[in-house]
C-alpha positions in Angstrom: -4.8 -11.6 34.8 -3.7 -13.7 32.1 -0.1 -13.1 32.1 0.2 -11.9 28.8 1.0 -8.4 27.3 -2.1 -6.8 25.9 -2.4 -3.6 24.3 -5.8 -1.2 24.6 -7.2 0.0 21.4 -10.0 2.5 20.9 -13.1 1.9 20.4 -14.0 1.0 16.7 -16.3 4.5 17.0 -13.1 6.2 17.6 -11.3 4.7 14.2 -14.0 7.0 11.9 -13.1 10.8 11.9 -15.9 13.2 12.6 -16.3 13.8 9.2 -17.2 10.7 7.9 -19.7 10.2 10.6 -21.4 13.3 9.1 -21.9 11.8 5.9 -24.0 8.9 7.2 -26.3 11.1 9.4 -29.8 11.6 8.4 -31.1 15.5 9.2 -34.7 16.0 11.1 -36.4 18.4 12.3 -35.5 20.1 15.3 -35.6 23.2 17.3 -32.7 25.6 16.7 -30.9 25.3 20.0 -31.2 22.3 22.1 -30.4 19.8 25.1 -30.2 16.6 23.7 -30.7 13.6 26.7 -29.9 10.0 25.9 -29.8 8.1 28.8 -29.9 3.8 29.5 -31.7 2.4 31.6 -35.4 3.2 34.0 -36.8 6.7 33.4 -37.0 6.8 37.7 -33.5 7.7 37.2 -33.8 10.2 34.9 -32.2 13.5 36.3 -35.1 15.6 35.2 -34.2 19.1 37.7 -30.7 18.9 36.6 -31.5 18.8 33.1 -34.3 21.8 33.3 -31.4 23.6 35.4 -28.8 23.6 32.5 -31.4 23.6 29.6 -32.5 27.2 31.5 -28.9 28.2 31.6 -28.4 28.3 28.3 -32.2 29.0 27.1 -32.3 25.5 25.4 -35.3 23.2 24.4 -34.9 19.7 25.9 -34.7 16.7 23.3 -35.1 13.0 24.5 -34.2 9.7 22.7 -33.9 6.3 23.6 -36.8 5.7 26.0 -40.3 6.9 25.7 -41.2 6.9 29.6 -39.5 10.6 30.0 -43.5 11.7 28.9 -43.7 12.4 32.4 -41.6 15.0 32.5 -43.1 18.7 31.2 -41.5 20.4 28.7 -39.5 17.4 26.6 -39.8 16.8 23.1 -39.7 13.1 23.2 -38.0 11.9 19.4 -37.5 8.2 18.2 -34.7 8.3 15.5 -32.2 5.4 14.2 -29.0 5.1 13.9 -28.6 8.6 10.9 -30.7 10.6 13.1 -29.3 10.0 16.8 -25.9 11.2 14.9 -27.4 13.9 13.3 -28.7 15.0 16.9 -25.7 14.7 18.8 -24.1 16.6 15.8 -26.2 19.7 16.0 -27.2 20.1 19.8 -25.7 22.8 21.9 -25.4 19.9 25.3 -25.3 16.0 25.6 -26.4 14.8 28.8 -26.2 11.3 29.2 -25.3 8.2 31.1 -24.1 6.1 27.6 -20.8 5.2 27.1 -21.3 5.5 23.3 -22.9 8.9 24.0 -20.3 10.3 25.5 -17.9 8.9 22.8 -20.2 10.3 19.8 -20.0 13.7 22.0 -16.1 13.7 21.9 -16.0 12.8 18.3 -18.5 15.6 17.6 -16.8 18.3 20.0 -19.9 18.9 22.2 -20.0 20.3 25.8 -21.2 17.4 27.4 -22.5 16.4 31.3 -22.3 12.6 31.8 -24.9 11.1 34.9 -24.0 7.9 37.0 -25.7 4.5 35.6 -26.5 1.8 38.0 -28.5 -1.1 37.6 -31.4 -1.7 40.4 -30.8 -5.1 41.0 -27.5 -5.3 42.0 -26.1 -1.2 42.0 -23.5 -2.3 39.4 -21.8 1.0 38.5 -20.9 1.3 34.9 -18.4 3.9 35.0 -15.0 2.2 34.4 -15.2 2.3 30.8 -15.7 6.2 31.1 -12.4 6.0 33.5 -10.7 4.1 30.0 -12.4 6.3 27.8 -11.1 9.8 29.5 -8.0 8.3 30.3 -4.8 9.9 29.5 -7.4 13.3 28.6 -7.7 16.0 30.1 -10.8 15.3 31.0 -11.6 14.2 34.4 -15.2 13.8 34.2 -16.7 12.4 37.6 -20.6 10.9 36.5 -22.4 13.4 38.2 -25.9 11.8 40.4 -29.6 12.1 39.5 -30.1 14.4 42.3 -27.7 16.9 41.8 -29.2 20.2 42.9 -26.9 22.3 40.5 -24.9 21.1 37.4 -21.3 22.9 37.5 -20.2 25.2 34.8 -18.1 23.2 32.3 -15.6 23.7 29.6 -14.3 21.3 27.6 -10.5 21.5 25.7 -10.9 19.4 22.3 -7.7 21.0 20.9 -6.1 18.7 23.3 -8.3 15.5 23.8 -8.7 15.5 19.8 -4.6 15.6 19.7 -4.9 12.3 22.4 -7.7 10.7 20.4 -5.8 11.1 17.6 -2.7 9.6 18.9 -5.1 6.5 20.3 -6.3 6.3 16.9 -3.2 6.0 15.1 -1.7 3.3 17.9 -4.9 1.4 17.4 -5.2 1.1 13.6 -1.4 0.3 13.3 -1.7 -2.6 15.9 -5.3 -3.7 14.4 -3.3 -3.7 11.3 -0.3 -5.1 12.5 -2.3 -8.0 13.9 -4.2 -9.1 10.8 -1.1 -9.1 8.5 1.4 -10.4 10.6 
């Protein structure tokens, strides 16, 4: 648009290895196995019989955070956490469903099987989804943002030996050029 060469960089989340994210998160109480939801935006749109579907698949309690209007839905453990906790449950759950950018990216750093739902906003059906499309890019995942009324959520497997190899890669490119930018 502007004529000029630009170069993509990860996001900043990206720049921290999965490691040192663990040493900032805060532990809490939780059941053993779980679903963890995080999703942006009105509860109306919360995907609740695609979420009881997969958390019955795998015999998995349901854990919401973000918005407290999910209370309608049976069967939720509703949890307010900060910024230590919400790692320390995307960490430790066995599935991430979500419609956050930065949930899905905290679900890649952390390796967790994942399901990511469409986002639109009411007032004008803005779709959200290109910065998954630059987020998955050049991955081997190919991700579509599944709807709120999906009958059935598909069986999915994720490859992190490859996506870490092109995180990595992305990583490396971004800090050199971040680098390169402040010093030259």
């Amino acid at each position: 648009m502007t004529g000029m060469n630009c170069h993509e960089v990860v996001d900043p989340t990206l720049l921290l290895d999965c490691s040192d994210w663990i040493k900032i998160e805060k532990p809490i109480d939780t059941p053993k196995s779980y679903l963890l939801t995080y999703f942006l935006g009105e509860s109306k749109n919360y995907p609740d019989k695609a979420i009881h579907e997969l958390a019955q698949r795998y015999n998995l309690e349901i854990i919401n955070v973000c918005l407290p209007h999910y209370n309608d839905y049976p069967g939720i453990l509703n949890m307010r956490c900060g910024p230590q906790e919400f790692l320390y449950l995307i960490h430790n759950a066995s599935i991430i469903c979500t419609n956050s950018y930065h949930g899905s990216v905290f679900s890649m750093i952390f390796n967790k099987l994942f399901y990511v739902f469409e986002r639109r906003y009411n007032i004008s059906g803005y779709n959200e989804h290109s910065r998954f499309d630059t987020l998955f890019a050049s991955t081997p995942l190919t991700t579509v943002p599944l709807t709120s009324n999906l009958d059935e959520l598909p069986y999915q497997h994720i490859d992190y030996a490859m996506i870490n190899e092109v995180i990595q890669k992305k990583k490396e490119f971004s800090i050199s050029y971040l680098q390169k930018s402040i010093y030259d």
